[in-house]
Structure formats: C-alpha cells, structure tokens
N, C-alpha and C positions, 0 to 999 in steps of 0.2 A: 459528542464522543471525543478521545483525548488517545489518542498513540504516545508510549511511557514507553522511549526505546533506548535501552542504555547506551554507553561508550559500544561503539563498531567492536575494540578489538577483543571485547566481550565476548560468551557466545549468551543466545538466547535475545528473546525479543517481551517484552510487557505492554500488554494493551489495557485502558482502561476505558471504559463506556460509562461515560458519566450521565447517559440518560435514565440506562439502566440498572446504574451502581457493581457492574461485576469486574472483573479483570483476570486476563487470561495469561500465561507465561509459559517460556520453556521449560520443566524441570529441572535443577538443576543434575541431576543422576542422567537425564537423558541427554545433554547437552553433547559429550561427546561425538553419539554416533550420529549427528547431525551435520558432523564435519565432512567436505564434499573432497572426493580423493580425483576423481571419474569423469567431470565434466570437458567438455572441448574445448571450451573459454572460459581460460581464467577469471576468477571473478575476483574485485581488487575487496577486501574484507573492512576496508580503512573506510569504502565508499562513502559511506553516510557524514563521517566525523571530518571528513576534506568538503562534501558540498557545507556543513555546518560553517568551518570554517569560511571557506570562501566567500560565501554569504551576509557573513556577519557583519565587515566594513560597507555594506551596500546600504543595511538597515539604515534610520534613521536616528539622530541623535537620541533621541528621546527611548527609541527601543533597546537601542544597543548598554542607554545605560537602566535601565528596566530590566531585562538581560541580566545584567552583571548583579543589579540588586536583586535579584529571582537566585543567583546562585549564591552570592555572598550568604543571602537568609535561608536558603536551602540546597545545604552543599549537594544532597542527593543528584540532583539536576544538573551540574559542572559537567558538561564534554556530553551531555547526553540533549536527545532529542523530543521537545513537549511538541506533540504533534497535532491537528487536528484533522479527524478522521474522516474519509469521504460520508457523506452523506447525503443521499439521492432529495435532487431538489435542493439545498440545505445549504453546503457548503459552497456558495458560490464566492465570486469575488468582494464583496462589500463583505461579506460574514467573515472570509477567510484574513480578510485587511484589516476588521476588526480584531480578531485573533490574533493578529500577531502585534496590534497595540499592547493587547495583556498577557504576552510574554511565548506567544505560541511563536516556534524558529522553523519549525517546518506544515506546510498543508497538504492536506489532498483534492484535486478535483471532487467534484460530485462523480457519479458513478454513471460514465459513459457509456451508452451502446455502439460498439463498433461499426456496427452493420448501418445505423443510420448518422455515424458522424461522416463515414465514407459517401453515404449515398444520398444526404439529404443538405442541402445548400441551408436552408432555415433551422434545421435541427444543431447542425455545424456552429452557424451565428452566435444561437442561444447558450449552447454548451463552451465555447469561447472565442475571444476576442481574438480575431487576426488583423483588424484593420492598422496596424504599427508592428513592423516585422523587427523593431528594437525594442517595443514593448509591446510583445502582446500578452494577452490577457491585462494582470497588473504589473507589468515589468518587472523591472528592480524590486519594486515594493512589494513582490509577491512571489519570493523566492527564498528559499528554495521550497519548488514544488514538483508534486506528484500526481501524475496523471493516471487516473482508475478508471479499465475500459472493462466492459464485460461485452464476452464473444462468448460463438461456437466456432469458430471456422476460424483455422490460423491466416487464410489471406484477408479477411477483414480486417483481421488484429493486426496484423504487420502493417496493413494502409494507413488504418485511426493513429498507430503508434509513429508511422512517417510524418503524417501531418504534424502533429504532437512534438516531435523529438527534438527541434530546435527551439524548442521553446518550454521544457521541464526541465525536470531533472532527475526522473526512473520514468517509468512504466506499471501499475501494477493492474495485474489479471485479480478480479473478482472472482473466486472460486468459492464466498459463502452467502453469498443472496439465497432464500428458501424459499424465495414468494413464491405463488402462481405463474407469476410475469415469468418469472425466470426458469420455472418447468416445461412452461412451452415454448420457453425460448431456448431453452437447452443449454444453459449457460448457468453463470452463477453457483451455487453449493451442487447442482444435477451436473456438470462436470466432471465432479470428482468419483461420480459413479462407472467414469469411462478413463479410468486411470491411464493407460498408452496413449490415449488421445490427448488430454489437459498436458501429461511430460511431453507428447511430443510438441504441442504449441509452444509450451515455454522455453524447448529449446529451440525451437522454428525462430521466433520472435528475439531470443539472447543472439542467435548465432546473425541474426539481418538487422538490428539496431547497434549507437553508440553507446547508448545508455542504460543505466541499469535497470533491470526486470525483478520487480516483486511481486508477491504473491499473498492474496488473502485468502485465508481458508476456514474449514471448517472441521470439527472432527469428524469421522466415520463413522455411519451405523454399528459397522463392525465391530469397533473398539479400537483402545489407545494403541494397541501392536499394529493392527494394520493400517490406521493412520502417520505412526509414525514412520512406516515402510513408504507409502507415498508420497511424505515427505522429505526425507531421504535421497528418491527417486529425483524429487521437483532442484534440490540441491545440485543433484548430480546434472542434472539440464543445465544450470547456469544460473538458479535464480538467487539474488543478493541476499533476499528479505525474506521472511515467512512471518507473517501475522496470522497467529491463530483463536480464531473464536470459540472458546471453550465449550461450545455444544454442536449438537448435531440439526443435519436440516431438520430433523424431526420436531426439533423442540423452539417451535414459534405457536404462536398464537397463546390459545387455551393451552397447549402444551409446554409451556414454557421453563424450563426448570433452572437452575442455578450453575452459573456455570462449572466448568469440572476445572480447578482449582491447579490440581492436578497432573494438567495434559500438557 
C-alpha cells in the first residue's frame, strides 16, 4: 500500500492501495467544509511538509539523490509525501528501510493494539525497538515515521501513544480495519459506529500528546453526508490528517466492491 499525500498547505489527502489497485481522495467540491474553525488546539496545517523537510538532510546520500531524481522525473511528487501504508504484520522495519531505498519519505508502523503494547512486555519488543533511546526502532534511517495504534479506550491509547511519542513523528487511530478481530475488539472501522466516542478519543489523545494525531477511516453505511459530518467532527477535535478508505466496513471479503472514487 502507497499514502499519495499532496503539499500540507493543500486541502485534501490521496491514498493509493497498490495491492488492491484503488485510490481514495477528498473531493475537491468538498474540500472546503473540511476546514476545522472549532478545535481547542491549534493544529499547525504546514505539519507534514516541515517533518518532510526536516528529514530529508538525515536521509542517506544515495536516497536523497533518488529523492530528487523521483521528482525531477515526476514533477507531480515535488513537496508531497510517497508514503507507505501501515500494514498489519507487513510493514515492519526491514520493509519499511527498504521503502525508503525506492524513494518512499514517509512510513507507517504496522497496526498496533494499544491495549497490548501497554500491557505486554513481548508484544511491546516485537512491535518496536526501544533498546537505543537515540535510535530506536530504525533511528534516523527511519524517519519520518508514523505510529498506527488501534484502541477502544482513550487511556490505552494515550499510554501506547506516550510510549511512542518520542520516537515518531504523529499518531494515527485505526478507524477502518473490518475484520472480526476488530469487531470484538471494538476498535478499528466498528468505532466509527460510536461517533462521541472515536471524537472524543481523538481529542482526549490531541489535547495529552506533542505530536500530531491522524486518522484513518472509513466511509459510513450511512452514506457520503453523514460521513463527512463525522469527519468534520474528527477535525474539529484536533486531528491533522484524515486518510479515507473509499468503502464501507461492509465491503470486505466476498463483498468487496470498488472503491467510491467520489468520497
């Protein structure tokens, strides 16, 4: 999977899922009323294109001029971020080091459970590297990165994200997982079915960390109007980012349909 996220002081965000060839975006007619008037903490809108930056002199010769030749040949790409997307089990440190040999500037963690990076000393290990508190995970060479935790409970999420917070660079809530796992875990895309709850975590979590809070999502049974009302919502909490997966939890498996192009 492949995060295609333009220039920050853009609006809108592009995903592209390169296992499953779709890609999901903001509108741009809706772009607008996305804009957050409402929240308690300011949220710096530049965020993404200042870690790009900052990042960039850390890289390694070889990436940085990779990099440059990625955007000379494809101006599209200039100031924006090729990202690679969390993915459970998948995206670990060797994949995500390799990604960023071919041209990838920003990663995501695999897709954490809060409740057991808080609670479990071996699950903890597995999911990341603390043994070098100047490099942990892949240090420098694995930065800038994004940490994907899925909860139910905003005090899990605030602990996995303290752990976490000196050593990323956002946060993002899992808000579109459809499994089973994540049914009876109450977490993932089954979140977004308890709208006060999912806004209140994300601003529980924006208003108690440094760094910034994103959000993956899904769309609504409902339809595009009341998705984008709770996204709006999630806005007005404090969150940076909103990655949206152009379908519903409905449509996994056998049910799988194309995404909505659209939304």
């Amino acid at each position: 999977k492949i995060y295609f996220i333009p220039h920050p002081k853009l609006s809108g965000c592009h995903r592209v899922d390169g296992r499953r060839g779709t890609s999901c975006h903001t509108h741009p007619s809706r772009r607008q009323t996305m804009t957050s008037h409402s929240h308690e903490k300011a949220v710096d809108r530049n965020w993404l294109f200042k870690i790009l930056q900052n990042h960039h002199n850390t890289r390694s010769k070889e990436e940085r001029q990779l990099c440059d030749s990625l955007n000379a040949t494809y101006p599209i790409l200039q100031n924006k971020a090729l990202a690679v997307a969390p993915m459970v089990e998948q995206s670990d440190l060797p994949f995500r080091l390799l990604c960023r040999k071919h041209g990838a500037n920003l990663c995501y963690t695999p897709m954490i459970n809060a409740r057991y990076f808080v609670k479990k000393q071996s699950y903890r290990d597995k999911m990341f590297d603390f043994t070098n508190s100047h490099n942990a995970s892949g240090g420098a060479n694995d930065r800038p990165l994004i940490a994907q935790l899925c909860a139910n409970n905003k005090n899990n999420l605030l602990q996995a994200a303290k752990l976490l917070e000196p050593y990323v660079d956002a946060i993002d809530l899992n808000c579109g997982c459809p499994t089973k796992v994540a049914k009876r875990g109450g977490f993932g895309a089954y979140l977004l079915e308890s709208q006060d709850y999912v806004v209140d975590m994300v601003r529980y979590l924006v208003g108690n960390i440094s760094i910034p809070v994103t959000v993956k999502v899904r769309l609504l049974p409902q339809g595009i109007d009341q998705s984008l009302e709770l996204y709006r919502k999630l806005v007005d909490a404090g969150a940076a980012l909103l990655t949206v997966h152009g379908r519903t939890r409905l449509n996994k498996g056998e049910n799988t349909t194309p995404a909505d192009w659209d939304a």
